[in-house]
C-alpha positions as CSV (number, residue, x, y, z in Angstrom):
1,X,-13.5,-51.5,-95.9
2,X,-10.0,-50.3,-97.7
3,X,-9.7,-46.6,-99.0
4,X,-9.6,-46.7,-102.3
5,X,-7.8,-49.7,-103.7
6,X,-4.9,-48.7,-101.5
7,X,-5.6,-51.6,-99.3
8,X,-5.0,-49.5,-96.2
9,X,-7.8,-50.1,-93.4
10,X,-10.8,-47.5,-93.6
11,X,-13.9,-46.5,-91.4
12,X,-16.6,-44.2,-92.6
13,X,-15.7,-41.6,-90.0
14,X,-12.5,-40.4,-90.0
15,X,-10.9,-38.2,-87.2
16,X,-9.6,-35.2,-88.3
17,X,-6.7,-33.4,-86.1
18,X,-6.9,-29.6,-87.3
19,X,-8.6,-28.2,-84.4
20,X,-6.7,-30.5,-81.9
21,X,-3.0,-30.3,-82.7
22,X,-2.3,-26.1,-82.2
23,X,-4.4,-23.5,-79.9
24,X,-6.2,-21.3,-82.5
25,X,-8.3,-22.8,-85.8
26,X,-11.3,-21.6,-87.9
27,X,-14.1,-23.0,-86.4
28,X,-16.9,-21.1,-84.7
29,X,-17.2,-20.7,-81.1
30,X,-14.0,-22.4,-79.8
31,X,-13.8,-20.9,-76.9
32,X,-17.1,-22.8,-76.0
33,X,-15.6,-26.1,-76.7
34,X,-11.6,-25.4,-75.9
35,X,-11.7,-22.6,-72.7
36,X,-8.6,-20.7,-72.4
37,X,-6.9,-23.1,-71.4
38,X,-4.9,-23.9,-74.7
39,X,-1.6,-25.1,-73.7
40,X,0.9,-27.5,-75.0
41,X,0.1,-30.2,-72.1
42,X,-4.2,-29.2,-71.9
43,X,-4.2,-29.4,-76.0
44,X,-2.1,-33.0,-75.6
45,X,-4.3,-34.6,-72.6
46,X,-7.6,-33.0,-75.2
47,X,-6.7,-34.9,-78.2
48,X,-5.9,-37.9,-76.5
49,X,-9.3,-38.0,-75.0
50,X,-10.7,-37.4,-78.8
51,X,-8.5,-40.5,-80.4
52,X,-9.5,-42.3,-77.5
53,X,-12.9,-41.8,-77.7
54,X,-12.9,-42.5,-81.9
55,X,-10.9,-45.4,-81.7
56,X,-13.7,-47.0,-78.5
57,X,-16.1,-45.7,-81.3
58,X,-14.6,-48.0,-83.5
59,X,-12.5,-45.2,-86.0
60,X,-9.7,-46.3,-87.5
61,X,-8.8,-43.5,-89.9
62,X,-6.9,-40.4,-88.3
63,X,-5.8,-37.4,-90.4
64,X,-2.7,-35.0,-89.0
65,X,-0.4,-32.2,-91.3
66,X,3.1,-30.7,-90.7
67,X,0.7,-27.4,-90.1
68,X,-1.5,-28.8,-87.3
69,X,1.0,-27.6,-84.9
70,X,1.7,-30.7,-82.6
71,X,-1.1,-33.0,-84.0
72,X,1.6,-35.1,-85.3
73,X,3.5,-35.3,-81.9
74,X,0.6,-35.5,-80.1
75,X,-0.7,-38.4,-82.4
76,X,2.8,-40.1,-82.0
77,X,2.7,-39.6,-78.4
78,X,-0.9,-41.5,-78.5
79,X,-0.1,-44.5,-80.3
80,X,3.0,-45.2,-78.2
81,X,0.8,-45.3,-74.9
82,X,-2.2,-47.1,-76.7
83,X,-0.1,-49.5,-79.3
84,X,-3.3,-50.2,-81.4
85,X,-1.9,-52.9,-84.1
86,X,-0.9,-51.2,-86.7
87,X,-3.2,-52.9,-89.4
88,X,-5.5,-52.3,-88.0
89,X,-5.7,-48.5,-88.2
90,X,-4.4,-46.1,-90.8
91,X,-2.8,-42.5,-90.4
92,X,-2.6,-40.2,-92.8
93,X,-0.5,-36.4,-93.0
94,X,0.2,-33.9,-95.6
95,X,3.1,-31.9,-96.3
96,X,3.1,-28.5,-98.0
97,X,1.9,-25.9,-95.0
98,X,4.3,-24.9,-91.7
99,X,3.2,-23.9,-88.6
100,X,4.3,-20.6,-87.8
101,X,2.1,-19.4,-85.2
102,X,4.4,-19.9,-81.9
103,X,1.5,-21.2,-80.3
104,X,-0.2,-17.9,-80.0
105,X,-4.2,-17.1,-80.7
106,X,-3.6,-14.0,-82.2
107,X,-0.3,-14.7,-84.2
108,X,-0.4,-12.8,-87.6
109,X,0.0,-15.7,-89.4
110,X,-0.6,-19.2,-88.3
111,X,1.0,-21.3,-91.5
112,X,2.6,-20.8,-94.7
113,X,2.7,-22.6,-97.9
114,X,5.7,-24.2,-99.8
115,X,4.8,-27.0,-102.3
116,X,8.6,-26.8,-103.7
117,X,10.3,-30.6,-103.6
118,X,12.9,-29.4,-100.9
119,X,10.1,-28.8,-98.7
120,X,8.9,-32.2,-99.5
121,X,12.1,-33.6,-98.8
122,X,12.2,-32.0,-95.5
123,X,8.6,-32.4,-94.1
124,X,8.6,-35.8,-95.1
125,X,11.4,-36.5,-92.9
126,X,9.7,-34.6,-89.8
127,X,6.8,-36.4,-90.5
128,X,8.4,-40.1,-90.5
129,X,10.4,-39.0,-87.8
130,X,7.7,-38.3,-85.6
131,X,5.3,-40.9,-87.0
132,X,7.5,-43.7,-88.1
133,X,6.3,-46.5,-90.0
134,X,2.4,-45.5,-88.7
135,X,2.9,-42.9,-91.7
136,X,0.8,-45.0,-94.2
137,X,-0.4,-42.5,-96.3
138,X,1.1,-38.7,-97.2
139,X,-0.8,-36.4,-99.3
140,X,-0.1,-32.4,-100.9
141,X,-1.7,-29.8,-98.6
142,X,-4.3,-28.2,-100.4
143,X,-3.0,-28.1,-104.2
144,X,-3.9,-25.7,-106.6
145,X,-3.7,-25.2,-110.2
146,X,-1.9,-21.9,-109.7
147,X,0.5,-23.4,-107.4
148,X,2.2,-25.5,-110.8
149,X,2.5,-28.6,-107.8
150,X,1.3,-30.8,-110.3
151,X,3.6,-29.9,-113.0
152,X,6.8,-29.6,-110.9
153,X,8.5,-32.9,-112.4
154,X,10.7,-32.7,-108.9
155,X,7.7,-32.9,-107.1
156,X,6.1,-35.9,-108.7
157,X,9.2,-37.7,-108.8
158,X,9.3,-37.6,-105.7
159,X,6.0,-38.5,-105.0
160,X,6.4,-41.8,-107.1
161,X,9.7,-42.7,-105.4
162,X,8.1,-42.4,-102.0
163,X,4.6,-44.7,-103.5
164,X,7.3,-47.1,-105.0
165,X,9.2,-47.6,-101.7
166,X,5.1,-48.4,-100.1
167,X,3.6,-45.4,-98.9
168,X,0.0,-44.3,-100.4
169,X,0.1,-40.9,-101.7
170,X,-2.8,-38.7,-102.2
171,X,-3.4,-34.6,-102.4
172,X,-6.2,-32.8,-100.6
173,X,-8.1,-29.8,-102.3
174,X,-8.6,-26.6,-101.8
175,X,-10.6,-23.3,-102.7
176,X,-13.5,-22.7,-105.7
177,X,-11.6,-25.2,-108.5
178,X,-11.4,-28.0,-106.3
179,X,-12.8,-30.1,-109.4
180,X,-10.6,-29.1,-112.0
181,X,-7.4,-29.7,-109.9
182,X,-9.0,-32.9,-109.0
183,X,-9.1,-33.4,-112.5
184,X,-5.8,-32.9,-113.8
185,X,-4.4,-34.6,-110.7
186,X,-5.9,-37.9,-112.7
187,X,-4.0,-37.7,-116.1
188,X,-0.8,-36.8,-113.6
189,X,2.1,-39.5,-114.9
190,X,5.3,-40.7,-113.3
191,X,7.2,-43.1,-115.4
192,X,3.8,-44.2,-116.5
193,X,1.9,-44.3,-113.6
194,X,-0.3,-41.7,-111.5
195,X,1.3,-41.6,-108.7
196,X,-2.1,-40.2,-106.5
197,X,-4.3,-42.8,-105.1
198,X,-6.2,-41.0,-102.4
199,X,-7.8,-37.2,-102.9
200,X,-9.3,-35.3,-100.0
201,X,-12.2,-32.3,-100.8
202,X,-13.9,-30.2,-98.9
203,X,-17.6,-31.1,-99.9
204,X,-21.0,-30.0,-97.5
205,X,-24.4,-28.7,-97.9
206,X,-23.3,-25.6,-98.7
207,X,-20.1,-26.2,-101.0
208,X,-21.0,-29.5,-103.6
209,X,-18.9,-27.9,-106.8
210,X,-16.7,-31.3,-106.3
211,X,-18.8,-33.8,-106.3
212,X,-18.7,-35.3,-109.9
213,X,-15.2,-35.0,-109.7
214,X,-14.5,-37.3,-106.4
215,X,-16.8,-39.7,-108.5
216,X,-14.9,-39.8,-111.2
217,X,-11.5,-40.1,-109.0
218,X,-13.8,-43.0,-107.1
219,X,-14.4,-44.4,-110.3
220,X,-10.9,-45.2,-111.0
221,X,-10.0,-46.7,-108.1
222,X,-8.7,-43.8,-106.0
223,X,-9.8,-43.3,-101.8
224,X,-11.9,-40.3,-101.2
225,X,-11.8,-38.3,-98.0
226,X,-14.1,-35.5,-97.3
227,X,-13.1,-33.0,-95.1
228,X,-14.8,-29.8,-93.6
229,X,-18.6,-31.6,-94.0
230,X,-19.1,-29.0,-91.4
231,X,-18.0,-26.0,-93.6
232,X,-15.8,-25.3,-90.3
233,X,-18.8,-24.5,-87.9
234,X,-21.3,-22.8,-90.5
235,X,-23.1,-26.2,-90.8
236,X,-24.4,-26.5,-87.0
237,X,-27.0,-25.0,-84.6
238,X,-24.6,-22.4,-84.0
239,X,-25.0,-20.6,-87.1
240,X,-28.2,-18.5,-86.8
241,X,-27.7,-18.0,-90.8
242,X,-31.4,-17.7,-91.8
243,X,-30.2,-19.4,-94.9
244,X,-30.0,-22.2,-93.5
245,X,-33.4,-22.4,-91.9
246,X,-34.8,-25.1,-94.5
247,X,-31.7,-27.2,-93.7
248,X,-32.6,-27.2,-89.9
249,X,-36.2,-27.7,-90.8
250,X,-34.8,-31.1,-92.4
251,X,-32.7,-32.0,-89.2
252,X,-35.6,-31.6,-86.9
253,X,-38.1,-33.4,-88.8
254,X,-35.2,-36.7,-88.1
255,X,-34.9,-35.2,-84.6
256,X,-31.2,-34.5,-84.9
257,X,-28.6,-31.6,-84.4
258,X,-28.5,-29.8,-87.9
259,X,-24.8,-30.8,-87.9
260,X,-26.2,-34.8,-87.5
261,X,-27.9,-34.4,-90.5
262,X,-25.3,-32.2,-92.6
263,X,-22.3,-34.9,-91.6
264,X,-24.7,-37.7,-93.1
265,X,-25.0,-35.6,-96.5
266,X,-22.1,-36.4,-96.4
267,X,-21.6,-39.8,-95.7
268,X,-24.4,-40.7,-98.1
269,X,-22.3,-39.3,-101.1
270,X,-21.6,-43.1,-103.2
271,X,-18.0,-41.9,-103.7
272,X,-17.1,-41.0,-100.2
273,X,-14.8,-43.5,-98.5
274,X,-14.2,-41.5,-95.1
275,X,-15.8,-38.2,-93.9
276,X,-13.4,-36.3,-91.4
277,X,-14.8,-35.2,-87.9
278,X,-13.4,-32.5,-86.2
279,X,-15.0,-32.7,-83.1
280,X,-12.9,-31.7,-79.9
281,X,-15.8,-33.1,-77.4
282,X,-17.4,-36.4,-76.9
283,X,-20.6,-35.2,-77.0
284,X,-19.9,-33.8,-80.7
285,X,-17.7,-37.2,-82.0
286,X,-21.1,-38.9,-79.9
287,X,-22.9,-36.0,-82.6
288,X,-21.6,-36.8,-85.4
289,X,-21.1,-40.7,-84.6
290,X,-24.7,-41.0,-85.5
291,X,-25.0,-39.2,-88.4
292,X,-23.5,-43.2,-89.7
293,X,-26.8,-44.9,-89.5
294,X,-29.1,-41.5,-90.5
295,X,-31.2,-41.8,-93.9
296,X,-30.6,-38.7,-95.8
297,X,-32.9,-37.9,-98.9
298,X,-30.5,-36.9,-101.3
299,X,-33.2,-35.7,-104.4
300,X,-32.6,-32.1,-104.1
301,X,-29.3,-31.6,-101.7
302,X,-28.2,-29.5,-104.4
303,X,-30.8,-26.4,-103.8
304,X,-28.6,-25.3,-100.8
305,X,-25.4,-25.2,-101.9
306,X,-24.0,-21.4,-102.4
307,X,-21.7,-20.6,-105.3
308,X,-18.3,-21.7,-104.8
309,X,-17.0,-18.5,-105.3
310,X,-18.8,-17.4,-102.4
311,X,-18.7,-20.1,-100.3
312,X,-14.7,-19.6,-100.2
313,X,-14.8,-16.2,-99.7
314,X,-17.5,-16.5,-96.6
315,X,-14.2,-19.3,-95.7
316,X,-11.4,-17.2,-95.9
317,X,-13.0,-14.5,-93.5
318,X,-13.6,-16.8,-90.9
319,X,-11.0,-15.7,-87.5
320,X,-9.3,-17.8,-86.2
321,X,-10.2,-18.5,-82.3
């Protein structure tokens, strides 16, 4: 399969390097998975054991950011040892965010936003530094409406200059108006053409507000990546949410991990392309591997979905560990 009608090579799970690129992220219970062991070199050998298990698996899509602290160097690092053809596989990063958090678990502040065009400029040349030609596909970190990204002419200019000299483009989303900056991202024009052809959302169980949205960006054409199925750990037996006790109900009556089950959600969606995995075990990419071939009755999904107002509020509080 080919995300979107970008042509670039696609598997339905993707692997997602957020929570192996820098020591501290918002998932719950890290320490479980990670130890405290979270140096440079243990993080490195980590994520090379992940990418090595998902490619055996038979993934071929593998997501990085200038913010993921050394997921693009640690990426870069991989493919140099392993050399996996290049078309056969596609990488994607984003621009937008920096790393800022020294490699510390309790830094202040772990990355900050910049969506001007001279940060473009600049992270864009990091990235293809670091990546080279494997770079196929750079997309905005986490645009927003209030942001004006997607009315900055500079920007999108630049955008379409970088899509015109052959690399996909696409913008992730963000926060409780996912589908309404999805929404104007499709009537964006650059010298008559859009120059977006891949969006990645945050869509789960519990946050589905951009659903009819990534159909409609499906619709015409465009890839669709779903990140954070998970809802960052808040969609897996660790959760003793009772909320979610219906939910688990459903995972056990297909004899699967409640994350199994939430993953294939998911995947089932008609619009999704690739879903994002951020495991940082085998036994959780193993996990989540077989959420591919679950049925999931998709009638009434809807009923356990919180508002998204609330759903990104409960986000936003999560600590990073």
């Amino acid at each position: 399969m080919t995300l979107g009608s970008t042509g670039l090579p696609a598997t339905p799970l993707g692997l997602g390097l957020a929570a192996l690129g820098r020591p501290a992220y918002i998932n719950l219970d890290r320490t479980t998975d990670l130890g405290t062991d979270r140096s440079v070199a243990a993080m490195e050998e980590r994520c090379h054991r992940m990418l090595d298990a998902a490619y055996a698996a038979g993934v071929r899509y593998f997501d990085a950011a200038r913010s993921y602290g050394r997921a693009e160097a640690f990426l870069a690092s991989w493919l140099t040892r392993r050399n996996p053809p290049p078309e056969t596989i596609t990488i994607g990063s984003k621009w937008g965010y920096s790393y800022v958090g020294d490699w510390r678990l309790d830094a202040n502040v772990h990355e900050v936003k910049n969506l001007s065009a001279d940060h473009l400029r600049r992270q864009f040349t990091d990235s293809r530094t670091i990546l080279g030609t494997r770079l196929q596909l750079y997309q905005i970190h986490s645009a927003t409406l209030e942001s004006g990204v997607l009315e900055d002419r500079a920007v999108l200019d630049e955008l379409g200059r970088l899509r015109g000299a052959g690399l996909a483009i696409g913008l992730t989303v963000s926060g409780p108006r996912q589908q309404d900056v999805i929404r104007r991202a499709l009537q964006v024009s650059v010298a008559g053409r859009n120059p977006f052809q891949v969006v990645q959302a945050t869509w789960n169980l519990l946050e589905q507000s951009a659903g009819s949205a990534l159909a409609d960006a499906s619709a015409l054409g465009w890839g669709v990546i779903v990140k954070e199925s998970l809802a960052n750990g808040r969609l897996t037996a660790r959760n003793r949410d009772p909320h979610l006790t219906a939910l688990a109900g459903r995972a056990e009556a297909h004899h699967v991990p409640l994350e199994t089950y939430a993953l294939a959600a998911a995947r089932s969606q008609p619009w999704a392309d690739v879903v994002l995995t951020g495991a940082v075990t085998p036994d959780q990419l193993r996990s989540n591997l077989a959420a591919l071939t679950l049925p999931v009755d998709t009638t009434d999904l809807g009923m356990m979905a919180e508002a998204p107002e609330e759903y990104w509020k409960k986000r936003s509080g999560l600590p990073w560990t």
